[in-house]
C-alpha positions, 0 to 999 in steps of 0.5 A, a space after each residue: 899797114 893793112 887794115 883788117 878789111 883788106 887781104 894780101 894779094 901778090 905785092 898789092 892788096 884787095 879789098 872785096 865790097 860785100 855790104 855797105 858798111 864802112 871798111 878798115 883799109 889802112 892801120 898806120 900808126 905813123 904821122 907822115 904822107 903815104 899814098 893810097 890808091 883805090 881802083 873799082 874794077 866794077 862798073 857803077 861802083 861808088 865810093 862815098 865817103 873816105 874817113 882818116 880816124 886817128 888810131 885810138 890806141 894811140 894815147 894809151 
């Protein structure tokens, strides 16, 4: 599922890098594999740290 950084685009989805900040790229609230595929379409673009938080919800 989507996280609240990211928007709908035909059957993908964007993300647009407007600041640095941390972004919300995916909700998921199964325990299972998934793939997730980034593709810069800037030159230089960096990407420096990827986190997976559990859902905070999910003891509630």
């Amino acid at each position: 599922m989507r996280g609240e950084d990211v928007s709908p685009v035909e059957e993908t989805a964007r993300l647009t890098i407007a600041t640095p900040r941390a972004y919300h790229l995916v909700t998921n609230p199964d325990l299972d594999w998934h793939e997730l595929r980034l593709r810069a379409t800037t030159p230089g673009f960096a990407l420096y740290v990827l986190n997976f938080i559990p859902d905070a919800a999910e003891g509630e």
